[in-house]
C-alpha positions as CSV (number, residue, x, y, z in Angstrom):
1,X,138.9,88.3,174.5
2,X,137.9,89.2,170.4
3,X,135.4,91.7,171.5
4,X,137.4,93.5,173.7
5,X,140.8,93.3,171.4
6,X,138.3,94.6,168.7
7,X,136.6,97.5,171.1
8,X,140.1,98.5,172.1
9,X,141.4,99.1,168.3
10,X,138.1,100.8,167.2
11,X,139.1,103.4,170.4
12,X,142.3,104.0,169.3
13,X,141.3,104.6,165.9
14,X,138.7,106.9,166.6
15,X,140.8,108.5,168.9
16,X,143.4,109.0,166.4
17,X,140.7,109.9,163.7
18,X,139.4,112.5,166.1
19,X,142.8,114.0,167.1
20,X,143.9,114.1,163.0
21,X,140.4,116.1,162.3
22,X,141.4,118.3,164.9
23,X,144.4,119.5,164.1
24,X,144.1,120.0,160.9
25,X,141.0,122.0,161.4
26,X,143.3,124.4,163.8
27,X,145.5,124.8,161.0
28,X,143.1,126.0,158.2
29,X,141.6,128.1,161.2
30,X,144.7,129.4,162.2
31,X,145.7,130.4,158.6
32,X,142.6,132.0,157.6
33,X,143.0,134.3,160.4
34,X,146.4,135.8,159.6
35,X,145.3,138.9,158.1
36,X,148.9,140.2,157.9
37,X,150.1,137.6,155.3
38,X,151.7,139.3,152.4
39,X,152.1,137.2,149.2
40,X,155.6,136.2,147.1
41,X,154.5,136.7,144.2
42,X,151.8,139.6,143.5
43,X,150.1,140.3,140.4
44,X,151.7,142.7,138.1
45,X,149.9,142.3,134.8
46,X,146.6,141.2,133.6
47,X,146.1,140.8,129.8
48,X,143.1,139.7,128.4
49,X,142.6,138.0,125.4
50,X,140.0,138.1,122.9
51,X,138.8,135.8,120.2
52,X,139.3,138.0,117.1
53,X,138.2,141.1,117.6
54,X,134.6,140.2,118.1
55,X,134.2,140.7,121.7
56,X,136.6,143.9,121.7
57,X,134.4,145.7,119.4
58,X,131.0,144.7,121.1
59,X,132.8,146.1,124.1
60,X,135.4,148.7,123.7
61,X,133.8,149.8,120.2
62,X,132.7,152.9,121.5
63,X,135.2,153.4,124.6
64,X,136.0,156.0,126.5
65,X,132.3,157.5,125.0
66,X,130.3,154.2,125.9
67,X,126.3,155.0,125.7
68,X,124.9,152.4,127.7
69,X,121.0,150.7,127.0
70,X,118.8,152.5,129.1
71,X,118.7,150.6,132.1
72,X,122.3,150.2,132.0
73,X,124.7,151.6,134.9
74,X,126.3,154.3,133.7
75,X,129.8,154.4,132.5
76,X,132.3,156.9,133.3
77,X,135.7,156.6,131.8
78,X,138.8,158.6,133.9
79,X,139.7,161.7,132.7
80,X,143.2,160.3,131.6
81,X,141.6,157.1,129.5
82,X,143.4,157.0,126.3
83,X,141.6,156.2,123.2
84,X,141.1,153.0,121.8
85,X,144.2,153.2,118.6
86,X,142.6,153.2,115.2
87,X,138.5,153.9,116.5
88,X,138.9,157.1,114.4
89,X,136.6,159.6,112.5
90,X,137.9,157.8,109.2
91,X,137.4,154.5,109.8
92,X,133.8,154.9,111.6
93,X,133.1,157.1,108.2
94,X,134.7,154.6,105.7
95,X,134.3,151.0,107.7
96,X,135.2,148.0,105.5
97,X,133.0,145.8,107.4
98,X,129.3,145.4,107.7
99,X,128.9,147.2,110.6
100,X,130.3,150.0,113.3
101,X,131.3,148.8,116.2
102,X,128.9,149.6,119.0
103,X,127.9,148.4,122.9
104,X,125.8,145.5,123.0
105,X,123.4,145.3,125.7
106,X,124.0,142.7,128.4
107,X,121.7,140.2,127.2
108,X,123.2,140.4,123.7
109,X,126.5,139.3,124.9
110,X,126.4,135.7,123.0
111,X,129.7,136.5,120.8
């Protein structure tokens, strides 16, 4: 009388387990599938933050006129890229700091 009490419950269980598995599989199925989905609240902004200005010189330094390393694809800025405020003849002629600012290859990229 155990064994079959005990056979009976490990059905219903597994039946139940099975069932659960089931459906919730149809629902993640069912939702990657919608296509049409819109979202409630799309992105309007991204900012980007730098740590000092480090990282913006190494990259921006000589933007919208980036020379890339040979090797390097090839960078094209859009015809209505503004230039970056303050990058001017003056201050690449009379820099206070050690160095101009300039691209950095990609394996340099350690700042």
């Amino acid at each position: 009388m155990k064994f079959l009490f005990k056979g009976t419950v490990a059905l219903v269980l597994g039946v139940v387990l099975l069932s659960t598995i089931s459906a919730s599989a149809a629902t993640v199925n069912r939702q990657s599938n919608s296509r049409t989905s819109t979202t409630t609240t799309p992105i309007n902004h991204l900012v980007v933050i730098f740590d000092e200005n480090v990282s913006f010189d190494h990259y921006f330094g000589t933007y919208p006129f980036a020379q890339n390393p040979p090797g390097e694809p090839h960078f094209n800025a859009s015809r209505n890229t503004p230039s970056v405020n303050g990058l001017n003849t003056a201050l690449l002629m009379a820099n206070p700091n050690l160095a101009n600012p300039k691209r950095l290859d990609r394996s340099q990229a350690l700042t």
